[in-house]
C-alpha positions in Angstrom: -113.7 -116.5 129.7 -113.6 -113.3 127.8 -117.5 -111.3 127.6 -118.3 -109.1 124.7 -121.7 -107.6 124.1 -123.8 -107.6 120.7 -126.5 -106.5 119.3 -128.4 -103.0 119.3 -126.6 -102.1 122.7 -123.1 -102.2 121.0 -123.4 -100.3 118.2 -125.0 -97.3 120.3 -122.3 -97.4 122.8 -119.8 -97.0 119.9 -121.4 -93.8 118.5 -122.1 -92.3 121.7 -118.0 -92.4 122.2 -117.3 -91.1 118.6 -119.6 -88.2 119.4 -118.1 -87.9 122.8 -114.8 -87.9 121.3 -115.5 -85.5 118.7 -117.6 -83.1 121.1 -114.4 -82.7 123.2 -111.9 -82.4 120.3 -114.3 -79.6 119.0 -114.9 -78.0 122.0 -111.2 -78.1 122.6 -110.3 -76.6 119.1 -113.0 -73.7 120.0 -111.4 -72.6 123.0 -108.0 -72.8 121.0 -109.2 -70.6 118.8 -111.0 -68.4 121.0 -107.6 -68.0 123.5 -105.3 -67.3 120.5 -107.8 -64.7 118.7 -107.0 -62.1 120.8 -103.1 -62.6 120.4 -103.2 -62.9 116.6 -105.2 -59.8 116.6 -102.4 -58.2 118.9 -99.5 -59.7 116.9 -101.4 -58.3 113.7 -101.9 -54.8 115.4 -98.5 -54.9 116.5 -97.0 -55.6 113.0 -99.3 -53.0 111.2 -98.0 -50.6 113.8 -94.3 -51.3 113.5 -95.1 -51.0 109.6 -96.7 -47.5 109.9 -93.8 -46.1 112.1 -91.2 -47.5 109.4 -93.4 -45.2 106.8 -93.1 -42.1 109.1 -88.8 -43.1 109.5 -89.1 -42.5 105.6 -91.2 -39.3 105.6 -89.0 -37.8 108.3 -86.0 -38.8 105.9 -87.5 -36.7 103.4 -88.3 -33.7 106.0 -84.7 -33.8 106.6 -83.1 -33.7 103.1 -85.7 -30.9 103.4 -84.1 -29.1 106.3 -80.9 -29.8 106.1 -80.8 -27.4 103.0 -81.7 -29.2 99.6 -82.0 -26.8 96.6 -85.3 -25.1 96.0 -87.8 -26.7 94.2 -86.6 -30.5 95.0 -89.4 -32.7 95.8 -88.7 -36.1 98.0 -91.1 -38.7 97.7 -93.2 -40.1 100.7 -94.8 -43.6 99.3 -96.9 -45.0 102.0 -99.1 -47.9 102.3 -102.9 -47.4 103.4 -103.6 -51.2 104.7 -107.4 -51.9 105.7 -108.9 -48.7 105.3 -106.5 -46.7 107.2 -106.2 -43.1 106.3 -103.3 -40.4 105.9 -103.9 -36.6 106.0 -102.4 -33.3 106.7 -104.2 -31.9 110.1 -104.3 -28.1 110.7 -107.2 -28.2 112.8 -107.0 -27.8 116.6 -104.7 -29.4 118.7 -100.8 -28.8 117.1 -100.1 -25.4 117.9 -96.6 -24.3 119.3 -95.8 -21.3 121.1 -92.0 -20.2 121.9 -91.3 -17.0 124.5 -88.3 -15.7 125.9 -87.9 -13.3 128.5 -84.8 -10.5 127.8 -84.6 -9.1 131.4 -84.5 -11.0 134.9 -86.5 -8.3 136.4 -89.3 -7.9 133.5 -90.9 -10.8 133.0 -94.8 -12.0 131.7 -97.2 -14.6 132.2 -97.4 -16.3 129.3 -100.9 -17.3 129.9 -100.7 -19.8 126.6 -102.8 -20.6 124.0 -106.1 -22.5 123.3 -106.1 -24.6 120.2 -109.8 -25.0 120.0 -110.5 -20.8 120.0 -107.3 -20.3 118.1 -105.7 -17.5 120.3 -103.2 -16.5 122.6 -102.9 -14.8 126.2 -100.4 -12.9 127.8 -100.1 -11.2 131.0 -97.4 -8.3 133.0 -96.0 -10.7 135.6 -96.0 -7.7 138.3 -97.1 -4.2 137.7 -94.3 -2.9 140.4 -91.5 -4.4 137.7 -92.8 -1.9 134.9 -93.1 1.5 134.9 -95.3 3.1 132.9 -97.7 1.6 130.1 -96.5 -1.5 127.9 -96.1 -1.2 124.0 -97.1 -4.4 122.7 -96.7 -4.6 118.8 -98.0 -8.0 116.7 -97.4 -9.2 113.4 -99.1 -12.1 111.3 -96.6 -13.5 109.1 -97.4 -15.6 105.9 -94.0 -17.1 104.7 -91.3 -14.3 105.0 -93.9 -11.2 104.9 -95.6 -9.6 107.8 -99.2 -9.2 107.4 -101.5 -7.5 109.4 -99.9 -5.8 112.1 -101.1 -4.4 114.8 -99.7 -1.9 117.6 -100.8 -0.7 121.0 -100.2 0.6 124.5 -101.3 -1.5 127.7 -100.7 -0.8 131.3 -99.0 -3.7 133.3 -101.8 -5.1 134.7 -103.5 -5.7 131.8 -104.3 -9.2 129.9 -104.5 -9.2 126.2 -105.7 -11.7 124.0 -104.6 -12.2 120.3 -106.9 -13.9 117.4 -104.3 -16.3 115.4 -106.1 -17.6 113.3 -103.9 -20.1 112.0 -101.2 -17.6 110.7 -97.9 -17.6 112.1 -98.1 -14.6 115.1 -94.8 -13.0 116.7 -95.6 -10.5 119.3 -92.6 -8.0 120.8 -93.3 -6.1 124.4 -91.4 -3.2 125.4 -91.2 -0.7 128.5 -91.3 2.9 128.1 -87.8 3.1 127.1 -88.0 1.4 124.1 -86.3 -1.7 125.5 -87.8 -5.1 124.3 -88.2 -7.3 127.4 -90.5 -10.3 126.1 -90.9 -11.9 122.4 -93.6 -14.8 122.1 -93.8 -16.5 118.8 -97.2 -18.4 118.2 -97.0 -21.1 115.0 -99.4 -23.4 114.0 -97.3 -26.6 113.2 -100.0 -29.0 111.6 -99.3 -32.6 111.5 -99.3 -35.5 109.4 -102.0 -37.9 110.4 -102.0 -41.2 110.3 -105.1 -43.7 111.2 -105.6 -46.8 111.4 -109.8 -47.7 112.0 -110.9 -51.0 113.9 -111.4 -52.3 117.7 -107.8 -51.6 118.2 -107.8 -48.2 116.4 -104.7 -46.4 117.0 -102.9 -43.3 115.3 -99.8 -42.1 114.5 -98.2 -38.4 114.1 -95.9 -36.6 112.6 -95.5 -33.5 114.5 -92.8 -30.4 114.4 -90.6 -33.7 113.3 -91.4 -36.0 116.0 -93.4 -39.4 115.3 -95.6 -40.1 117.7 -98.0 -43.1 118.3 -100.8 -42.6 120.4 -102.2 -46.4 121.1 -104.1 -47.8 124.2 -104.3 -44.5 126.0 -100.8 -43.9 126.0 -98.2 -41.2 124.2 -95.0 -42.6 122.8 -92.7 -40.8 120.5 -90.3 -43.1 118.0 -87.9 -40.9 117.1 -85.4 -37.7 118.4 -87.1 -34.4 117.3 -84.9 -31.8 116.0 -85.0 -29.9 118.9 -81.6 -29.7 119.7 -80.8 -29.7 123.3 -79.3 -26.1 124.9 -75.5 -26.3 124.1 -72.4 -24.6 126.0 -71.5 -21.9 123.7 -67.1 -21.7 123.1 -66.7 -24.4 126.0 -68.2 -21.3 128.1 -70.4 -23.4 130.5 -71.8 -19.8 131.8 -73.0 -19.1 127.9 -75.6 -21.1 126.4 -77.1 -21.3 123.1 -81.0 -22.7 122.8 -81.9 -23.4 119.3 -85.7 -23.9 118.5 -86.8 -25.3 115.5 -90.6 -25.6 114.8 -91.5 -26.9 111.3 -94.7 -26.1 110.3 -96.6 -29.0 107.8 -98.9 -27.5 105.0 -101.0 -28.9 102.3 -104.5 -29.9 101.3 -104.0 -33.6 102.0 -106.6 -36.5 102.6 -106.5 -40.0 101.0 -108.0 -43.1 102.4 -110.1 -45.8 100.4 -106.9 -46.7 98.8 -104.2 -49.2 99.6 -100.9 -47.2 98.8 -100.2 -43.6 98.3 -97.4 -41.0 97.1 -97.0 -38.0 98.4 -94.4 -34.9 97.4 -92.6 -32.9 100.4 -91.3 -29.5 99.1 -90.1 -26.4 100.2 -89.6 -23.0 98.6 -86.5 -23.3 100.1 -86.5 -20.6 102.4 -85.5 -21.2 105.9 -86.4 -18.4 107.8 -84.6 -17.2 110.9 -87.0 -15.3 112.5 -85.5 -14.3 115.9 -81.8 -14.1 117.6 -81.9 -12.5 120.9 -80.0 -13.1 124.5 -82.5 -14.0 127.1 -82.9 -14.9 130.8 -85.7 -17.2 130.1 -86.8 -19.5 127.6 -90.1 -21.1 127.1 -91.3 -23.5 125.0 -95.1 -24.8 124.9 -95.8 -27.9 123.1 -98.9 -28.8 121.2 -102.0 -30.4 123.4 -102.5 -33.3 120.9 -99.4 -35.2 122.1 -98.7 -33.0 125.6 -97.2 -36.7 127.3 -95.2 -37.2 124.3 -93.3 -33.8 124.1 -93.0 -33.8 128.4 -90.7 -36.9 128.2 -89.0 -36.0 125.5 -88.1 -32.2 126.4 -87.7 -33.2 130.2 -85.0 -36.2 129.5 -81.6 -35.1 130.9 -80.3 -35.3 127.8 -82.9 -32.5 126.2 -81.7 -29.6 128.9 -85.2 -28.3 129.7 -87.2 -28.3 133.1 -91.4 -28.7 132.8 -93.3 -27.0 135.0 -96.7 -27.7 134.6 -97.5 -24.3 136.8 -94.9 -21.7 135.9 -95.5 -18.8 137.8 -99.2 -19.8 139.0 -100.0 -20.9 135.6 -102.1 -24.1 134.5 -100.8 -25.0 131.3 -98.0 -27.2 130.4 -94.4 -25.6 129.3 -90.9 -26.3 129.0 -88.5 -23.6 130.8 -85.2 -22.9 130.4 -84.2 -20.6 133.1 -80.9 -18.9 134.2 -79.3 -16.0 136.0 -76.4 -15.9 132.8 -77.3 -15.3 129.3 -78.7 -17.9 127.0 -78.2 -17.4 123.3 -81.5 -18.0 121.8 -82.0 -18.8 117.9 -85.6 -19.8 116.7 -85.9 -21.1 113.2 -89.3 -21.8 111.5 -89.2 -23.6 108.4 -92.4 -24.3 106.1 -92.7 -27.6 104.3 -95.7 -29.0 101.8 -97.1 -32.2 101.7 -98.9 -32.9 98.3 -100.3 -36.0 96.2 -98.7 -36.8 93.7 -100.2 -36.0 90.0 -102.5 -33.8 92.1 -105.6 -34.3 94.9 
């Protein structure tokens, strides 16, 4: 005999299981939902950010046609895509200055005591007064493009500490001993960088720095490309002669767009690559900017790059990359200017 119920009783026991069923199935699409948001938003994050370095591969093309020696007055184009509000400028605030310094002689050295981006100036101090006799003639030079501007000159004694005003200008300074005999050379340049930003919970920006592209994303440093920074190189199969080349490539231009979904922008050059310095040296320092300190360690400290960090040189408390050596290195600093601009005009 087979029992079935009727009435009222059935009908309600039906709807109670279609609401059942649904409740689950609804619940269970919720926490579907709720489980994968965070993953789409990653894999969304993830692609923007892929996209955005792929934009900075082309600018850096365009940097490159730039500095390998294109004609004056050409003009590569940078067309980059400004996706959900994101933002591109040229950054000459705090944060991206370089500073190179070599040391001529083994037994005259300084403290390079750095720079701080947010005051805009430079230290140095004599290493040891017993190592210099008589006062030091410190002379210091602003340079805007290939002319000095104003200069200054001076005498300090060895145990002095001067500080220098840069002010956003290109400085070189030159030490010498009472002999005339230069004995430290510290060039100061205020790279600038090319900003990149996207807004949002998972904000994250990207650089372009003294040619390096550099993400800086969930409180890490990581750069995407190989700066032209050329690692120290034997010089005629010599192994006891090396030649350190430093390039720093200093970004210009009034530059801010955002509120737009795609930009073009015009890198130039007036074509003038100025060598500023060639000099034989016992020591060669190099102090990356502070905006992207992690960045610049690895890259400089990789065994391929040739460079030692010391993140206390001589009782010191800033960061710098050292090349040090009882033979002489070969030492050529270039400094090349380059100008982002919009296209048509800001």
């Amino acid at each position: 005999m087979t029992w079935r119920f009727t009435g009222p009783d059935a009908a309600v026991s039906e709807v109670v299981g279609y609401v059942l069923v649904t409740g689950i199935t609804v619940v269970m699409i919720v926490l579907v939902v709720l489980m994968s948001s965070p993953t789409l938003d990653r894999i969304q994050s993830d692609q923007a950010h892929d996209s955005m370095v792929g934009y900075f591969h082309d600018l850096d093309q365009s940097f490159s046609k730039i500095l390998s020696g294109s004609p004056m007055g050409s003009t590569p184009l940078w067309r980059v895509a400004l996706p959900g509000g994101a933002s591109v400028s040229v950054d000459n605030g705090p944060g991206h200055m370089w500073a190179y310094a070599v040391d001529h002689h083994e037994d005259k050295k300084l403290y390079y005591e750095g720079f701080d981006d947010a005051g805009d100036t430079f230290t140095v101090q004599a290493k040891d007064p017993g190592e210099i006799d008589g006062d030091i003639t410190f002379q210091a030079w602003k340079w805007e493009g290939t002319e000095r501007v104003d200069d200054d000159f001076g005498l300090c004694d060895p145990d002095c500490e001067l500080t220098w005003d840069l002010g956003g200008s290109t400085t070189e300074v030159r030490f010498s001993d009472n002999q005339d005999t230069n004995f430290a050379r510290v060039w100061i340049v205020d790279a600038g960088s090319v900003d990149w930003t996207r807004p949002g919970q998972d904000q994250f920006q990207i650089l372009y720095q003294n040619t390096g592209i550099i993400s800086l994303r969930d409180g890490g440093e990581l750069m995407q490309n190989q700066p032209r920074i050329p690692a120290p190189q034997a010089l005629n199969d010599d192994e006891d002669e090396e030649h350190v080349f430093v390039r720093i490539t200093k970004v210009q231009g009034a530059v801010s767009i955002g509120g737009q979904t795609s930009a073009t922008l015009l890198v130039s050059s007036d074509g003038t690559n100025v060598r500023h310095s060639t000099a034989t040296a016992e020591r060669v320092q190099i102090y990356p900017a502070t905006s992207a300190i992690t960045a610049w360690e690895r890259h400089l400290t990789d065994e391929t790059r040739g460079f030692d960090y010391d993140w206390d040189p001589d009782d010191q408390d800033i960061p710098v990359a050292v090349k040090d050596k009882q033979e002489e290195l070969h030492v050529t600093f270039l400094q090349t200017e380059v100008t982002l601009g919009l296209q048509g005009g800001v």
